[in-house]
Wavefront OBJ file of the C-alpha trace (Angstrom):
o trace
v -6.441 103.975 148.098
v -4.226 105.227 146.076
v -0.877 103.580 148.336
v -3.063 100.321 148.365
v -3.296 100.296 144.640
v 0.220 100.966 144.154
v 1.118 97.813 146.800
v -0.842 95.569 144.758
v 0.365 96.541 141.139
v 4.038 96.016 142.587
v 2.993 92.679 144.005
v 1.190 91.493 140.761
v 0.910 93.956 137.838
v -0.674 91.141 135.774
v -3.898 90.582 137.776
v -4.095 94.332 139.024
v -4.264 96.112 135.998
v -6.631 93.068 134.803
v -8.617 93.713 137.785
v -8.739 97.579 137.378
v -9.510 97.291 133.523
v -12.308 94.609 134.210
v -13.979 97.314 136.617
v -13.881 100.135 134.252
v -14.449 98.359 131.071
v -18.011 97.759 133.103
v -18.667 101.374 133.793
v -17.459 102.335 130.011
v -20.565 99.500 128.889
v -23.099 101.853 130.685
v -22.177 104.589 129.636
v -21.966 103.624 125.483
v -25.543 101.714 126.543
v -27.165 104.695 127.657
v -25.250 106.560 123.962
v -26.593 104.086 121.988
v -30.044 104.490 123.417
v -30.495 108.504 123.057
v -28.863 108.555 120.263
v -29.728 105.221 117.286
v -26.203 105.343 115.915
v -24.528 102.542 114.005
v -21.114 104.186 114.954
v -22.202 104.470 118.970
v -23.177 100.855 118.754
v -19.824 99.632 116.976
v -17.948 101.476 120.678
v -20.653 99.536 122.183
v -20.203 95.868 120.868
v -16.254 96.583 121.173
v -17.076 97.318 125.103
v -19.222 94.369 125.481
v -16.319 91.928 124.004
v -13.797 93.854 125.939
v -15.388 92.679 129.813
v -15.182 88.917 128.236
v -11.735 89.344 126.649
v -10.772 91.142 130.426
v -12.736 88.729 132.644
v -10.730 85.623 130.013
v -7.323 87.488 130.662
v -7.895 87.608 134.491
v -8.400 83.964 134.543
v -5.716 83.237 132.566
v -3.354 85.046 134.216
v -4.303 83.792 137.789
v -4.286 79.965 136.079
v -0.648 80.565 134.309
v 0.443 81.581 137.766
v 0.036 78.109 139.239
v 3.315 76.325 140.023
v 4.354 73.650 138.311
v 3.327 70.030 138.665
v 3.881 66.385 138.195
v 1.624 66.848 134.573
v 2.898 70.429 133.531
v 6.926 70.672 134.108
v 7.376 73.681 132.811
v 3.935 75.142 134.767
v 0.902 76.684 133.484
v 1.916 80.012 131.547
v 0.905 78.795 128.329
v -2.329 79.288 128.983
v -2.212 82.579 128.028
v -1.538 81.645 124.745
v -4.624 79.773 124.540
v -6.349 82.717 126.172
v -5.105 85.538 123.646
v -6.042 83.249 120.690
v -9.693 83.307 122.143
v -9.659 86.809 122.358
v -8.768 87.286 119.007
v -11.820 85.105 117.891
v -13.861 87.026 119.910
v -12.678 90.407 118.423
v -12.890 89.299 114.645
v -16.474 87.818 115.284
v -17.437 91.660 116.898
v -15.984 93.191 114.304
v -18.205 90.647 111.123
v -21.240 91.655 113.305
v -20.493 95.379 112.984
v -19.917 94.779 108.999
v -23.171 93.112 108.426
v -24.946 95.907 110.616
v -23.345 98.680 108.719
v -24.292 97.134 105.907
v -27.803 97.236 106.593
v -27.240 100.699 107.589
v -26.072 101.943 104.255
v -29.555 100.394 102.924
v -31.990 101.664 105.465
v -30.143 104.656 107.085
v -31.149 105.338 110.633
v -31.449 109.154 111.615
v -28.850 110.011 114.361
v -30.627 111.932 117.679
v -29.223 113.737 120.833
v -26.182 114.421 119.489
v -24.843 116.775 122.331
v -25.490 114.530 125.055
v -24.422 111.312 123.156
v -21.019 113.145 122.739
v -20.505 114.036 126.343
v -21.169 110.231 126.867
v -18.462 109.431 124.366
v -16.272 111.834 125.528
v -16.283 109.901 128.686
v -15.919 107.248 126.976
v -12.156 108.595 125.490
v -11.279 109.664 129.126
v -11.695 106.048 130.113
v -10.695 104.414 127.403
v -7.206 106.575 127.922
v -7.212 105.406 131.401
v -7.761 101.314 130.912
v -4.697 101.864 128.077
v -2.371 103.539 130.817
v -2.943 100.623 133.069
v -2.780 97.575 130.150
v 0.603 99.367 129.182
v 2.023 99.560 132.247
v 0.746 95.827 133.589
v 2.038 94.683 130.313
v 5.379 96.338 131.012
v 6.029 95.420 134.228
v 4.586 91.442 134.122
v 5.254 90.304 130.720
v 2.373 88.868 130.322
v 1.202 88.089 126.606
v -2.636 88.216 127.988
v -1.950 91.293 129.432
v -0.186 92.453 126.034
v -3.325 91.070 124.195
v -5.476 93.198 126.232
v -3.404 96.237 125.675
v -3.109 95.770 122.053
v -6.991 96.400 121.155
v -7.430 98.945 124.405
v -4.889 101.256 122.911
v -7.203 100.356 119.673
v -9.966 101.515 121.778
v -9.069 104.960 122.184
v -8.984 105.682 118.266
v -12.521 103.502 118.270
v -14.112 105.892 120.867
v -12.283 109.017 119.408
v -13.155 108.127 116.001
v -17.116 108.031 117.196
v -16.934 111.165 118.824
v -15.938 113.162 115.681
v -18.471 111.090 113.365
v -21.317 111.945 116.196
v -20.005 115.511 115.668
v -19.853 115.593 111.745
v -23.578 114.263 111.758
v -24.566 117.291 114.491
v -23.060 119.434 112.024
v -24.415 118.229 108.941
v -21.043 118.282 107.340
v -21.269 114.592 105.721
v -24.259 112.399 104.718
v -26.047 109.779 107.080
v -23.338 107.200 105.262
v -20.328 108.291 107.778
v -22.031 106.760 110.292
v -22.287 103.136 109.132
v -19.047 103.757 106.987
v -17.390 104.277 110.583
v -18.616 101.437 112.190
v -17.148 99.482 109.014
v -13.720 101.196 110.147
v -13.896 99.973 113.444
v -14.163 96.434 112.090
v -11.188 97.345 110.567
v -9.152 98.088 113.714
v -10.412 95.278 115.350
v -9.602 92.898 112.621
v -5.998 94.186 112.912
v -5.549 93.899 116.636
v -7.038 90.088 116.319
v -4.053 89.529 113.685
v -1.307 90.816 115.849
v -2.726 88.990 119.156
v -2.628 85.786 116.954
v 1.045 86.499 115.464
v 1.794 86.758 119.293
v 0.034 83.244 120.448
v 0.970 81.350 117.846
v 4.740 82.884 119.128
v 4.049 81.303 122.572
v 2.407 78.173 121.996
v 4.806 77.069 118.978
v 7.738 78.331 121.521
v 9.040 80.614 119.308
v 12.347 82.230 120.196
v 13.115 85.177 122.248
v 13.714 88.235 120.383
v 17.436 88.430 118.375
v 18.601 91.594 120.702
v 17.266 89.277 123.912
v 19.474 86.141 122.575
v 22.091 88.360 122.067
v 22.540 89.847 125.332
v 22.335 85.907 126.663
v 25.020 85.149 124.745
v 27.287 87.858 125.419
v 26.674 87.215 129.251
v 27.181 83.535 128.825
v 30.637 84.073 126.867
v 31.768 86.853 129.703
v 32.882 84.069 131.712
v 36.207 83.461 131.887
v 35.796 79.531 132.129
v 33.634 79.123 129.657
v 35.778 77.501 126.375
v 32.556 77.275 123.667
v 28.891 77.659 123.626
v 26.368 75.728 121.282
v 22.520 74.542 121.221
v 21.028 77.720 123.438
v 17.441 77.807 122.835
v 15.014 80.254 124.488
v 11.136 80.412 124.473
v 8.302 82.148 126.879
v 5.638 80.341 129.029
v 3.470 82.711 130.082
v 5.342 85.839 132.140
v 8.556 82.985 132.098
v 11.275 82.720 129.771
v 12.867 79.421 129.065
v 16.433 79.387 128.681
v 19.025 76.456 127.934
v 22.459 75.621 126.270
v 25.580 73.787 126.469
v 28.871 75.280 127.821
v 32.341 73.603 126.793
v 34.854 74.042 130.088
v 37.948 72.566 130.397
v 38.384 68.721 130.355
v 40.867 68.698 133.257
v 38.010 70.711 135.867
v 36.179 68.175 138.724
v 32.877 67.908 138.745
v 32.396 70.038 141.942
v 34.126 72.891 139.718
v 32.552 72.462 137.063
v 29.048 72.730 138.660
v 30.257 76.081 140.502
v 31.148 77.686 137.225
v 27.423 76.845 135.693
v 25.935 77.808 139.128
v 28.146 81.691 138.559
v 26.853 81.803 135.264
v 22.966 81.397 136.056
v 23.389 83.734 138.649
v 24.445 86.192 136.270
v 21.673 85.299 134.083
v 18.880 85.590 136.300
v 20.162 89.131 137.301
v 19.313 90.360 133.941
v 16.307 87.825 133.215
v 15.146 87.385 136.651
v 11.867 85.559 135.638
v 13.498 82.603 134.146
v 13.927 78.598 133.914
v 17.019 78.096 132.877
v 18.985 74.833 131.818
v 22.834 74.283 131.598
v 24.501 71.314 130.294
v 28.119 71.009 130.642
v 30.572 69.388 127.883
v 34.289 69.050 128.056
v 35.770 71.169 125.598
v 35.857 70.639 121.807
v 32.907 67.764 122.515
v 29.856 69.777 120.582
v 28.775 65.748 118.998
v 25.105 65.641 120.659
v 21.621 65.918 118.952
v 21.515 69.147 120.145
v 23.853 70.479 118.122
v 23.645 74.349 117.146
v 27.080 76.136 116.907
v 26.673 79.506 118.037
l 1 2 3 4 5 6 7 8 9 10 11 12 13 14 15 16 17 18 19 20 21 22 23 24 25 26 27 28 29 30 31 32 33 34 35 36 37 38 39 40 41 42 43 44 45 46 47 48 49 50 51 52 53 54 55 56 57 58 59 60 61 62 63 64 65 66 67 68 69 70 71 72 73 74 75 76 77 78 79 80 81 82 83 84 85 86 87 88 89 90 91 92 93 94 95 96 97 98 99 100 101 102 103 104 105 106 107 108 109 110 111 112 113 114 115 116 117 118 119 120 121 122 123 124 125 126 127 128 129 130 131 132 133 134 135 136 137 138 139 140 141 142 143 144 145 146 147 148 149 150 151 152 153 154 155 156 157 158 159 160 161 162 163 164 165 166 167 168 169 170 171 172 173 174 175 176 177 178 179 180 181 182 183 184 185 186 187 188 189 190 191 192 193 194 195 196 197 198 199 200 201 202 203 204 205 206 207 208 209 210 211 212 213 214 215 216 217 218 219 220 221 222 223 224 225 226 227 228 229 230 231 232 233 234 235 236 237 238 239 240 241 242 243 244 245 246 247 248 249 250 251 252 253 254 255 256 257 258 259 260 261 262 263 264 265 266 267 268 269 270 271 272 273 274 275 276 277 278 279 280 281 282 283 284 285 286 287 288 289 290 291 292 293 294 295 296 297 298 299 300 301 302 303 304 305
């Protein structure tokens, strides 16, 4: 099983760990259920409602990810992958409307505090709960890592949240057993894990808005473009290079200034060396060469690097 697993993630990290998370993210909802049952805690039920969003936000990021992976067409040139843009922007909706339920219910908590009740076995449950929580955060990561995915990223942004969520429960279930704080930590926790989830739907917003307004790669990224573009011996200038992501794709294209006096046939092998370097480095790429004589830089285009 384990081999098998390991196949599959190699093949495609993106909808493996997706499909892996999806599965445990399910058992993780029965077991906070079952908390939140034995034990009436606002806290328990905050992990709970974070679960719950998490199989929709999963389930949305698995059908993203299969949809970005469809090939290009006569309607979408550039393919699909910006639908994970779309996707991660949904999730963070779905996280900042969990986390105004969870204020409004803490609230009521505060006024009409509800006694907490079988603490020990409610904090094996959410001990668990940590355990898996660690797990589905080791697989995001690594998915994330390895595909480039911004849904997958999206997803591992609030399960590494998750962790501190489910941690942070444990020790309030703990304080109450112990009767070191006031019935107030509970609700006042379930408050924080608005918090946290408030957060994560900012940063997975900051990171759509990236994709779908095709923001530029990252400065160090550019960089390391240009300094491979440059390397070549035949290349006189460089101008207008402009990058963005689509999905797990990055989109790369510039002008290169060769010499006037080189035939076409020449001139097409030198951009042909140079995208073969490129996609060595940035192997998941569409990438875009335009070829001017040199000294000509007098296009719309225009950007001197």
């Amino acid at each position: 099983m384990k081999k098998y697993i390991a196949s599959k993630f190699t093949e495609n990290p993106a909808k493996t760990s997706s499909t892996i998370t999806v599965i445990l993210v399910l058992l993780l909802v029965v077991i906070k259920s079952i908390a939140v049952y034995i034990s009436g805690s606002a806290a328990v039920l905050s992990a709970l409602i974070d679960s719950l969003s998490d199989i929709g936000l999963s389930l949305m990021t698995l059908i993203s990810v299969q949809w970005a992976m469809k090939p290009a067409d006569d309607d979408h040139r550039h393919g699909h992958g910006k639908v994970e843009g779309i996707a991660a922007l949904i999730q963070a909706v779905m996280l900042a409307g969990g986390g105004m339920f969870l204020v409004m219910e803490a609230i009521g908590r505060f006024v009409h505090p509800v006694e907490m009740t079988d603490h020990v076995l409610t904090m094996l449950f959410m001990g668990a709960s940590v355990i898996l929580s660690m797990a589905i955060a080791k697989v995001q990561k690594a998915g994330a890592h390895h595909s480039e995915s911004l849904a997958v990223e999206a997803d591992s942004l609030h399960y590494s949240a998750d962790v501190l969520i489910n941690g942070s429960v444990l020790l309030v279930v703990f304080a109450d057993y112990t009767g070191l704080f006031g019935h107030w930590l509970d609700p006042l926790s379930a408050i924080g894990v608005a918090g946290i989830m408030a957060r994560t739907a900012y940063q997975i917003v900051l990171n759509a808005f990236g994709m779908l307004l095709d923001q530029e790669l990252p400065t160090e990224i550019r960089d390391q473009i240009i300094a491979k573009i440059r390397s070549h011996p035949s290349v006189l200038g460089l101008h207008d290079l402009r990058t963005s992501k689509s999905g797990t794709k990055n989109l790369i294209s510039f002008d290169i200034e060769l010499s006037a006096e080189l035939s076409l046939c020449a001139a097409h092998d030198i951009s042909r060396e140079i995208e073969t370097s490129l996609l060595l480095d940035f192997p998941n790429s569409e990438i875009m060469i335009h070829i001017d004589p040199a000294g000509d830089i007098l296009d719309s285009r225009h950007q001197n690097l």
